[in-house]
C-alpha angles and dihedrals in degrees: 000000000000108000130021124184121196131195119227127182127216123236146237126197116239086188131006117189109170116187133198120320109256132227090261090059095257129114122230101236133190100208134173116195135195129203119226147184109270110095137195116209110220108192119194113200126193101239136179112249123257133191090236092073133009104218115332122058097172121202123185142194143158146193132284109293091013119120118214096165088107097059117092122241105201138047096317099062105104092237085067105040076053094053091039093049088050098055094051089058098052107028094218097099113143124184111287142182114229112207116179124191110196125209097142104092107265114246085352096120098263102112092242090149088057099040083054093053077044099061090038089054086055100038092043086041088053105038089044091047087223101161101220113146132217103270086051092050082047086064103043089044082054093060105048098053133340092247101045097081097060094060083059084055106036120180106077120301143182114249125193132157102057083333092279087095096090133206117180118223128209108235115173098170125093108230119195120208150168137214124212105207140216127217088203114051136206129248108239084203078056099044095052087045097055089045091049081059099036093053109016095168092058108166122220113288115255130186119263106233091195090050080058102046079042087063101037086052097055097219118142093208093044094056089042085058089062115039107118130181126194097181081053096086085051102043092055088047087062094038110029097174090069086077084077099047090049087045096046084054099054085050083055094054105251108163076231155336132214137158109274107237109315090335172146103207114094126218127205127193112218126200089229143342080287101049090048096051082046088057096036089050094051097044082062096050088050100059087218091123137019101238139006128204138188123230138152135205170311085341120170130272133255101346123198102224103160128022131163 
């Protein structure tokens, strides 16, 4: 085998109950994500080795409209800290080209950057024959970020612990969303430092029962009853103007609208595929966000779509 490519989704979070900041800099979460339909390609290709770099050369693009200007090229991009932590691992690294092809919005609270580690974990783990087996990727992905190890998951899960601890949820219903998205992105380090000083006093996270009954009963109204964001407050302090993407939605329509993650990315709930073109339509029409795009969910993890 000499090139793998794996399909990874972006995320949105259902909840997002975020507690104190501990003494190791992280916050305890209780976080549900949801898996949806924007995918980034990650493509792992065999290479000859080159004094220029040791293991990993990373290429990256994306689609029309899309920025990638913001994603690191070298050592520091999460895809190759993944392939480089594998292979330490292992010890069975050999020299590979990264190619990522981005189509989760870039710094807009998807988790595009994980999904991404994610995707390289499975394609390295693949073209080396390593052997290594899901829980043990788990672990690695847990190590490298608290959100890489749910695009290895997919569906909608329940994540503690800094949100790597994973419980899968059962989810039947099909859900249909839009994301209004930002040409200038936010920090997360920013976001979580803006809510330390906006709620200083933060109690400990706890799960939300009726988000759950929300999910077993498969009602889209009933489950936009119930998203919740605690980075949200924080993410409009830093962007302001973010008050009127989340507004022009609910004019839309839209069951509901909340900040993605730590943003800024905007997520709107529709009723059905034609509510959501309704919302997405008119969130272009309003200029209160640079692009809008249609998904649905919960959708599966890491997928192998091409190997050879």
């Amino acid at each position: 085998m000499t090139a793998v490519t794996v399909r990874v989704p972006a995320k949105v979070n259902l909840q997002l109950a975020v507690g104190p900041a501990r003494e190791d800099g992280y916050h305890d979460l209780v976080n549900v994500f949801h898996a949806v339909s924007l995918f980034d390609e990650v493509t792992v290709t065999a290479a000859r080795p080159c004094a220029e770099w040791s293991l990993v050369r990373l290429t990256v693009d994306g689609q029309p409209g899309g920025d990638t200007t913001g994603v690191p090229r070298d050592a520091t991009n999460l895809a190759a800290r993944a392939a480089h932590r594998l292979a330490a691992e292992t010890g069975a690294g050999t020299p590979v080209n990264i190619q990522l092809s981005k189509r989760i919005p870039v710094a807009g609270g998807m988790a595009g950057g994980s999904a991404d580690a994610a995707g390289a974990l499975v394609a390295c783990n693949m073209l080396w024959g390593t052997g290594i087996d899901h829980d043990d990727l788990l672990a690695l992905a847990a190590e490298l970020g608290s959100d890489v190890a749910f695009p290895l998951v997919g569906g909608t899960a329940v994540g503690t612990g800094r949100g790597e601890i994973l419980t899968p949820v059962s989810s039947p219903g099909r859900y249909h969303w839009v994301f209004a998205l930002s040409s200038v992105g936010l920090s997360t380090a920013d976001v979580f430092a803006e809510y330390d000083r906006l709620r200083p006093h933060a109690p400990e996270p706890s799960g939300d029962t009726a988000l759950m009954s929300a999910l077993a009963s498969a009602e889209a109204h009933a489950l936009g009853e119930t998203l919740s964001n605690d980075l949200e407050p924080a993410a409009l302090s830093l962007r302001p103007d973010l008050r009127a993407t989340l507004e022009a939605g609910r004019e839309a329509g839209a069951l509901a609208a909340v900040v993605s993650g730590s943003g800024p990315t905007c997520a709107f709930l529709a009723r059905d595929g034609a509510g959501a073109a309704r919302v997405a339509a008119a969130l272009r029409e309003s200029r209160h966000c640079e692009r809008a795009v249609t998904a649905h969910g919960d959708v599966p993890g890491a997928t192998v779509v091409r190997g050879s």
